[in-house]
MISE-104190 format. One record per residue (C-alpha): x, y, z. Coordinates in Angstrom, 2 decimals, decimal comma. Example, Ala and Ser with C-alpha at 12.3 -4.5 7.8 and 13.67 -1.06 7.14 Angstrom:
2
12,30;-4,50;7,80
13,67;-1,06;7,14
END
This chain:
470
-57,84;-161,87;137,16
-59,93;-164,95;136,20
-57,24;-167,03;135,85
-55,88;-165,88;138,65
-58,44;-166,98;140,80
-58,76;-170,24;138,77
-55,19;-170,92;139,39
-55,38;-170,27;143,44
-58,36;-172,52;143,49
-56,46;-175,35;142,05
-53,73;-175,19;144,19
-55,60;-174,82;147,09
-57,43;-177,95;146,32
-54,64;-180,01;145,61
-53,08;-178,72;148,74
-56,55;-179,90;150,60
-56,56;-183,01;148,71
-52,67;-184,06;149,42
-53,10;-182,61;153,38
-56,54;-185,04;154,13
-54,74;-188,16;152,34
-51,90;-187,89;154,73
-53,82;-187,00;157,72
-55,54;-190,54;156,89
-52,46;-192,67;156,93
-50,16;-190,51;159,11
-50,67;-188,93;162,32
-53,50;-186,63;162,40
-51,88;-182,77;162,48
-54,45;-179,98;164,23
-53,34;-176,20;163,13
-53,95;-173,63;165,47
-53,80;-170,09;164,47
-53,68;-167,25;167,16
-54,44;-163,96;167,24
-55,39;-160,86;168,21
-55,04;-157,26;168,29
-52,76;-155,16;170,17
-51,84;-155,70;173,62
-53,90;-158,52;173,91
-51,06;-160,66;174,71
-51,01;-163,69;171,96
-47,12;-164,19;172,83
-48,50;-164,75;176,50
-50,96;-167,37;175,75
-48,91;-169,08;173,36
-46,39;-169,65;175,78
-48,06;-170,52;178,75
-51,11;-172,99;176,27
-48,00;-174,64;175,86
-45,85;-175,22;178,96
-49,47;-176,09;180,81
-49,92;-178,55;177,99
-45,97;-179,84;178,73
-47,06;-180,20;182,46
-50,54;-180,17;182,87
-51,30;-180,56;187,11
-53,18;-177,15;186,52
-55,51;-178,51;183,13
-58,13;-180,05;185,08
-60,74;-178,66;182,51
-59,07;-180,17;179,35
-60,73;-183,83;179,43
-57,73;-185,68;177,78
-56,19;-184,10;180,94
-58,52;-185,25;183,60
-59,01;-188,82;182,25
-55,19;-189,48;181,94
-55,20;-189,60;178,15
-53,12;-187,57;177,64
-49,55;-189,94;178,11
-46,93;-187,38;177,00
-46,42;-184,42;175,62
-43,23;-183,27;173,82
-41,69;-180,61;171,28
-40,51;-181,10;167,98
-39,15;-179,63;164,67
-41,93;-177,72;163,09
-43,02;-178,63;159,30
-42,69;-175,18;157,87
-39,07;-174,67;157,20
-39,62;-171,09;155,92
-41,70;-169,77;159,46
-39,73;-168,59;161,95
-39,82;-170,75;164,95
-42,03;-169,37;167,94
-39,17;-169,10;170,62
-41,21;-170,89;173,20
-37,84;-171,25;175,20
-36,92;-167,34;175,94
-40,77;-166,82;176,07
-40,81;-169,18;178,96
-38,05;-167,90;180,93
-38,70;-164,28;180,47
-42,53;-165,13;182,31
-41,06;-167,23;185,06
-37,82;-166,47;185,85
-36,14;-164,80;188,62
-37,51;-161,33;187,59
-39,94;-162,05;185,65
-41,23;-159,68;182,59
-43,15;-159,97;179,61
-42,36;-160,73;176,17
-41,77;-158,89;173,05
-45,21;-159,15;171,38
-45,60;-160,44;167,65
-44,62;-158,85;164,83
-44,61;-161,66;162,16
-45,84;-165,26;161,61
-44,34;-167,72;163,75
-44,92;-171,55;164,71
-44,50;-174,34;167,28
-45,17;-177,74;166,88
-46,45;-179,48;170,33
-46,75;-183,41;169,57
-49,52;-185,22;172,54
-49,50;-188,96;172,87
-52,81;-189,94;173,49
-54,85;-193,16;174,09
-58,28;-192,93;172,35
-61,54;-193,48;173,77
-63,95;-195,70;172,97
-64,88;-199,42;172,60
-61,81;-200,22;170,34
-59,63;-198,00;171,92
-57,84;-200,81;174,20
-56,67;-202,55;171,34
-55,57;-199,64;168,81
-52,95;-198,39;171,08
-52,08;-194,75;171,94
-51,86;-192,18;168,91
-50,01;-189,23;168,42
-51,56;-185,73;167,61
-49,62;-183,00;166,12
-50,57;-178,97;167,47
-48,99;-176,63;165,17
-49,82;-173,26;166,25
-49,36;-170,51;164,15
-48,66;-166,79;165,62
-49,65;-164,23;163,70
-50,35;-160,39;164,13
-53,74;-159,55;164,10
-53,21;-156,27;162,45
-52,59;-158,47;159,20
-56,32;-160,44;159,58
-57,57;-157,10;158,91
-56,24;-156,61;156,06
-59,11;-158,79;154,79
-61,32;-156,37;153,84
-59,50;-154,29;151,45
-59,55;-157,44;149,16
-62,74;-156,69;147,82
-62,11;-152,82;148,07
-60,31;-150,71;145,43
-58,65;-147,85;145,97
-61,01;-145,21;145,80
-63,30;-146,98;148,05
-60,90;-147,55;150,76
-59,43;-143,90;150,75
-62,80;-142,49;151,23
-63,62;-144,64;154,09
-60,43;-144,05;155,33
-60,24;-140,53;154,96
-64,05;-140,62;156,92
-62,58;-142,36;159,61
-59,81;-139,84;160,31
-62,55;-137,23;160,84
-63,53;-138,56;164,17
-60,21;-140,29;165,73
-57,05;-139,13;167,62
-54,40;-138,22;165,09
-56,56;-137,96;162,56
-56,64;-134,11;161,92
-52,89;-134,34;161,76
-53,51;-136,20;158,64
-56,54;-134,40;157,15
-53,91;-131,16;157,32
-51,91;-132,40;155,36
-54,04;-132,73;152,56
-55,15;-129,37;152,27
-52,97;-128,09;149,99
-51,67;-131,46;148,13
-53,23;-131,92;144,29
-53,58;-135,31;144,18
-53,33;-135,57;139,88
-49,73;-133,44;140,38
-46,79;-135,70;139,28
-45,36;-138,25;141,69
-42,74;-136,82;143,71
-41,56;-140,02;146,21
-40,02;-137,84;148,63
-43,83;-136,40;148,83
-45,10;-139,84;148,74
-43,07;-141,20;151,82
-43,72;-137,89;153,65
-47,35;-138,95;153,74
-47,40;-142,73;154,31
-45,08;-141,80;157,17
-48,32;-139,04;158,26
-50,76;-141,35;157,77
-48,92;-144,74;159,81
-48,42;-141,52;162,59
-52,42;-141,25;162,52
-52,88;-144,97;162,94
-50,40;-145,57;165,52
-51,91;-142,90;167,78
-55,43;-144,16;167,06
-54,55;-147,42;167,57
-52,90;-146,36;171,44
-55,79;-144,74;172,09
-57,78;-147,86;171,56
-59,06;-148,01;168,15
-58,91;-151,43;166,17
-59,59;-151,49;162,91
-56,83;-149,52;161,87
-55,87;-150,69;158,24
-53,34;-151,59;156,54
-51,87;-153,46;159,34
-48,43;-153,84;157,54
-48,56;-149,93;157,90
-48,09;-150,77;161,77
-46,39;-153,74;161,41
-43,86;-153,59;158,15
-41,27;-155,75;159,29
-38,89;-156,33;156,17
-41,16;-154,47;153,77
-40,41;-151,02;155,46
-39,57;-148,58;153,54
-41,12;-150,24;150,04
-42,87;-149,01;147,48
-45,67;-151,31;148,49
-46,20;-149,86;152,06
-45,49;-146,12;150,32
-49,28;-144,87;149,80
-52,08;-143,08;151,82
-55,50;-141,94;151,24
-56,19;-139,75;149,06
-59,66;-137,57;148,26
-61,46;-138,68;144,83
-59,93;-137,01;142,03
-58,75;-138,19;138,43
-55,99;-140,01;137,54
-53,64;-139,00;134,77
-50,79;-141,14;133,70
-47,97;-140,14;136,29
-50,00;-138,80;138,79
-49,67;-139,35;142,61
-52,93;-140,36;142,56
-52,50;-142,95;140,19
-49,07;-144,31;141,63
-51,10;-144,84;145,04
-54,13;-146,63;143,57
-51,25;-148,78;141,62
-49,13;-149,16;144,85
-53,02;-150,06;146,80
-53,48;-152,64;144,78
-49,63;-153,83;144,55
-50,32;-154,61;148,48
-52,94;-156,66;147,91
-51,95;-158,88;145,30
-48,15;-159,24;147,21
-48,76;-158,69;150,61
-52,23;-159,82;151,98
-53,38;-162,31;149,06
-49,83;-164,73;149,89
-50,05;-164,21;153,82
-54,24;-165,81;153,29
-53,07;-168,14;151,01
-49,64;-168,93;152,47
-50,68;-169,09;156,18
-54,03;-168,44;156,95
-56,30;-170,67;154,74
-54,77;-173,50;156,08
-56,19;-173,05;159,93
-58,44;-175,59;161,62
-59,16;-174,30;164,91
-58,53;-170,19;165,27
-58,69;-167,99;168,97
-59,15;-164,51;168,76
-58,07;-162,74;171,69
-59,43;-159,33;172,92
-58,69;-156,51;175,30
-62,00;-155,83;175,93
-61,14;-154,01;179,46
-58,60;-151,72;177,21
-61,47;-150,98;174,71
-63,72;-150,45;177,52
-61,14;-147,72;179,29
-60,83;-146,47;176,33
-64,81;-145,20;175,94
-67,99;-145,92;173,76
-65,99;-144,85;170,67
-62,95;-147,56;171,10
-66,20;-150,40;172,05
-67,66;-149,11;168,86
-65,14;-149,94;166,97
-63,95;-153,00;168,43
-67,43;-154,58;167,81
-67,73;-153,73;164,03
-63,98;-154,86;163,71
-64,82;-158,57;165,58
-67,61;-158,62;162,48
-65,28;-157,83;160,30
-62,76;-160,23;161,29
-65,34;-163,18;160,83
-65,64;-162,29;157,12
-61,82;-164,16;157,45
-62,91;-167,61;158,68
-66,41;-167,62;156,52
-65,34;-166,17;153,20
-69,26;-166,05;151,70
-70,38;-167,84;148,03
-69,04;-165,07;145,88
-66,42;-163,67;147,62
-62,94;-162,70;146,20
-61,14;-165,18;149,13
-63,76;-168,06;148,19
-60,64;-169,02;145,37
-57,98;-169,01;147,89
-59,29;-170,66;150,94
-58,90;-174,32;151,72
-60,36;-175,85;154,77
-62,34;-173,55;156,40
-61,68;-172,79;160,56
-64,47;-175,16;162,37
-64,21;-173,45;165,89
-63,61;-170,20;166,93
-62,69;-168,93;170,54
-63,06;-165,08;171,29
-61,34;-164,69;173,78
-61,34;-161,51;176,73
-58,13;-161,50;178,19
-56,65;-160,07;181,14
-59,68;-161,80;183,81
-56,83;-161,85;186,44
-57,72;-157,50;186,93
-60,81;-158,52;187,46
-61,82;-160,27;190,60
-63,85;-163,38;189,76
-67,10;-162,13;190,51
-66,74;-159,98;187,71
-65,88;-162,62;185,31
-69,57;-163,53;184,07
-70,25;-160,10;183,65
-66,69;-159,52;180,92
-67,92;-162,15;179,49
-71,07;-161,34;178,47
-69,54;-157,85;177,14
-67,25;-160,17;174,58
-70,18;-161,92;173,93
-71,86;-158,73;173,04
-69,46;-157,40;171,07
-69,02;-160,83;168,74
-72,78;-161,06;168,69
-73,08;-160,28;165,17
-69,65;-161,90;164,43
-71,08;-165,40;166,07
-74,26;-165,47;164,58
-72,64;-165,38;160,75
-70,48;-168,06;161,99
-73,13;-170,19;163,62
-75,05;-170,33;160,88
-72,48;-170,97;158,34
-71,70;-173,99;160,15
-69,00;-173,19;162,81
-68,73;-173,11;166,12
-67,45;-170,66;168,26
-67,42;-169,59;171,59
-67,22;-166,10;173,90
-64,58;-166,47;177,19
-62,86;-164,43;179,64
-59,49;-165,94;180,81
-55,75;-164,80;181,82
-53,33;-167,02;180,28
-50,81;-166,00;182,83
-52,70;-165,15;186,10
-50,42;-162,18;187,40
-52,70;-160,84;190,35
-54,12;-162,29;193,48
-57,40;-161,69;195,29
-58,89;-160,28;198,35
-61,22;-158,37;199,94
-61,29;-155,17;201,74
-63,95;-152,69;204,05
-63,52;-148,59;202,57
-65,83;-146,58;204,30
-68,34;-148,81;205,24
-68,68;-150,68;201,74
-67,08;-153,71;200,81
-64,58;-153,66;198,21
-63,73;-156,93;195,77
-60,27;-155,72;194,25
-56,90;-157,72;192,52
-53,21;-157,05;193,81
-50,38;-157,39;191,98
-46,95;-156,09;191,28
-47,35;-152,69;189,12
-45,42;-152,77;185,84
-43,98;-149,53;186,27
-41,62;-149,47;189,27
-43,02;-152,52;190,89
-44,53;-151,68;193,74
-47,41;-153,99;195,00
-51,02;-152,39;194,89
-54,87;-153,82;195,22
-56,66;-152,57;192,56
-60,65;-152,13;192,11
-61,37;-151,03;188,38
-64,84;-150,39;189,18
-68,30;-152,24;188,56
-68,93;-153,95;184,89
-72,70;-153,90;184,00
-74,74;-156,29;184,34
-76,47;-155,72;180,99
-74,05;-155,76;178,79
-76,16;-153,04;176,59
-74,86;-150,20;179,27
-72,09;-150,55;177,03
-72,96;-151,33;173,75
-76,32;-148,84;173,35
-74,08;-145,64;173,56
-71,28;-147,20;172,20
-73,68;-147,52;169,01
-74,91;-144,18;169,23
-71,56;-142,53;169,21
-71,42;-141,15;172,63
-68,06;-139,83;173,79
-67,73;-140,59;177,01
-69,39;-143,19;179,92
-72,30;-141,18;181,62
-72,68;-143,10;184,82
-69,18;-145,24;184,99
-65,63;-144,85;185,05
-63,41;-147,98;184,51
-59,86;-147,81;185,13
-57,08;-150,48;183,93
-53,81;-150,69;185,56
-50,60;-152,41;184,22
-49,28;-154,70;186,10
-46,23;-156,97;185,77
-46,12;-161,00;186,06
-45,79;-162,44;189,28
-42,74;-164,28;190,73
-43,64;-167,76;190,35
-42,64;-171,15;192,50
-44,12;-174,14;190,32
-43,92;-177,67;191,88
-42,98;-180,33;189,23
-45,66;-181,26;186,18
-47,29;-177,42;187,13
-47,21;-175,04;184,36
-47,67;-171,40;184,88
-51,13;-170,54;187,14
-54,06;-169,23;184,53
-57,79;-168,80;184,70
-59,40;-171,03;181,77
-56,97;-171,65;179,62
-58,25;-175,32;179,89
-61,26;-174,67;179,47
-60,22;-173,07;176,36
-58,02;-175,78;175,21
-61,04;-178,02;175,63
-63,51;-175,87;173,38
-60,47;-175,73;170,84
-58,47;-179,00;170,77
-60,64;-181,39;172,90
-62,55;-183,36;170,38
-59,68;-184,10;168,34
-58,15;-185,70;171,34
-60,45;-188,31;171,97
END
């Protein structure tokens, strides 16, 4: 184990050591990673971050943008040869063509490298000449982030938080009944075995469609070419002993089998090497979803920090490289809100990160709460219902089209409407009822150098790219 970590350390720093030398004498290289959980639509702002950065007539709030800087913009062969390319292309098309849909949302680690020309700023900056900046961005599911915490965890530990969690969430008693009659220390039987890791990824998929987050492991929901493996073949177990054979023993060897060659190479192969990291959030689903789903969203957004800001003596200290310097949370879908509502979203998302931003802030980086729409899919107006005036958002509804105006009902103004009986476990909203509706993108018409229509994805770029393109 010791030399273990000894050995990731050293590679990491020679990896650090070789990146920063040619980052001095070659052009400097910014690596992006996005995220999120489900639904909240990383594909999306992937694809439209980049064709607004391609043509950028709607970037008004990226500076580089607004001064002219910015000279050219262009696509090109990414540097990972092993990471499947993000197809930016089909992405593209599927969000503005002729009937326009959206994407297939991520299921593995992808990247894109964006290359900007850019003249600096400054005193000197007429006589250095324009330089080039390299955006890799790096897609990848946030399901996997949370795998974070069971590096610290053993078995035992995680099954009986696991098992705790189950208690209280949709699915869950599905799960628990399973386990009434099993003897964990009886000898392995696999067809047993897959019979309950297929139980228990049943429990997590409904928990997570009923808007739950934290819903480990992610490669559970997410297996991708390790379905079906030993190492995605255990569940959670109550304490018992061991013996030599035992199913209880297999799944504390398969546990920690995961760990060591599943989440430790995605950290090491992927994710320690991110600069600049947004986090994006359905806030409105969690918030449909009742105090429970908030709940959990806001102890998962802690949790997720723990990622970026490994502490002193933590298992991931050995592994990570540079550490992420800004972090964007990020509430998607503004466009069902109307804009008046937008201050009040977010100051929920900067509610819910409040504990996650203050670790962060002190620790050195910085980071930042937003509500945008990366693809705006709804227009605005304004209607009279019985005497009261109505703010609402129309669109084109997902399922069967049709075109509908849509009024969600009132955020708070104090964000702590939400979050007090979120905290203290209530079930249900008291005084409030907010409704989410699906809808579909909008036919576009874009005029040349527009990229897709958004709200703040500039401002966004600026908070996560604009210093490095001065």
């Amino acid at each position: 184990m010791v030399i273990g970590r000894v050995a990731d350390a050293v590679g990491r720093g020679i990896e650090d050591v070789t990146s920063s030398v040619a980052e001095t004498f070659l052009d400097p290289v910014i690596r992006l990673g996005v995220t999120g959980l489900s639904r909240a639509g990383k594909t999306v702002f992937i694809t439209s971050l980049v064709a607004n950065l391609l043509d950028r007539a709607r970037m008004p709030g990226l500076e580089a943008t607004q001064s002219g800087r910015i000279q050219a913009a262009f696509l090109q062969p990414q540097p990972d040869d092993t990471v499947p390319r993000f197809d930016f292309e089909t992405h593209l098309a599927a969000l503005t063509g002729p009937a326009p849909f959206w994407p297939e949302s991520t299921r593995q680690v992808s990247e894109l490298r964006l290359s900007l020309r850019v003249q600096p700023k400054g005193l000197l900056s007429g006589l250095s000449g324009p330089k080039t900046v390299h955006l890799d961005i790096v897609d990848y599911p946030g399901e996997w982030l949370l795998d974070l915490g069971l590096l610290d965890q053993t078995y035992a530990q995680w099954a009986a938080a696991a098992l705790e969690q189950a208690k209280t969430r949709p699915g869950g008693a599905s799960y628990l009944a399973q386990l009434n009659d099993l003897d964990p220390t009886a000898m392995l039987k696999e067809p047993e075995a897959q019979a309950l890791a297929r139980a228990y990824t049943a429990y997590l998929t409904t928990a997570r469609e009923a808007g739950f987050s934290d819903c480990t492991p992610g490669r559970f929901l997410l297996p991708g070419e390790l379905e079906g493996s030993p190492a995605l073949t255990f569940a959670p177990l109550p304490e018992s002993a061991t013996p030599r054979g035992s199913l209880a023993r297999e799944f504390a060897r398969r546990f920690e089998a995961y760990k060591a060659q599943v989440v430790k190479p995605f950290f090491r192969n992927h994710f320690s090497r991110i600069d600049r990291q947004i986090v994006l959030v359905d806030a409105l689903g969690a918030i449909h979803s009742g105090p429970q789903a908030v709940e959990d969203l806001r102890q998962t957004m802690a949790g997720i920090l723990s990622a970026f800001r490994p502490g002193r003596n933590s298992f991931l200290t050995a592994i990570m490289g540079r550490r992420t310097d800004r972090i964007l949370f990020a509430a998607t879908k503004a466009d069902h809100l109307h804009h008046t509502q937008h201050p009040k979203l977010t100051a929920i998302m900067e509610a819910l990160v409040r504990d996650a931003r203050d670790r962060a802030d002190f620790a050195g980086a910085k980071t930042r709460a937003m509500a945008i729409a990366a693809l705006r899919a709804t227009v605005e107006e304004t209607r009279t219902h019985n005497g009261e005036t109505l703010d609402l958002v129309r669109g084109s509804l997902l399922d069967g089209g049709k075109q509908a105006a849509f009024h969600p009902g009132d955020l708070p103004e104090d964000p702590n409407a939400l979050m007090v009986p979120a905290r203290q476990g209530a079930e249900a909203w008291l005084d409030a009822d907010f409704d989410v509706m699906r809808f579909a993108p909008a036919q576009l018409s874009l005029k040349p150098g527009e990229g897709p229509p958004h709200i703040r994805l500039d401002s966004a770029a600026e908070f996560l790219l604009g210093d490095k393109l001065r």
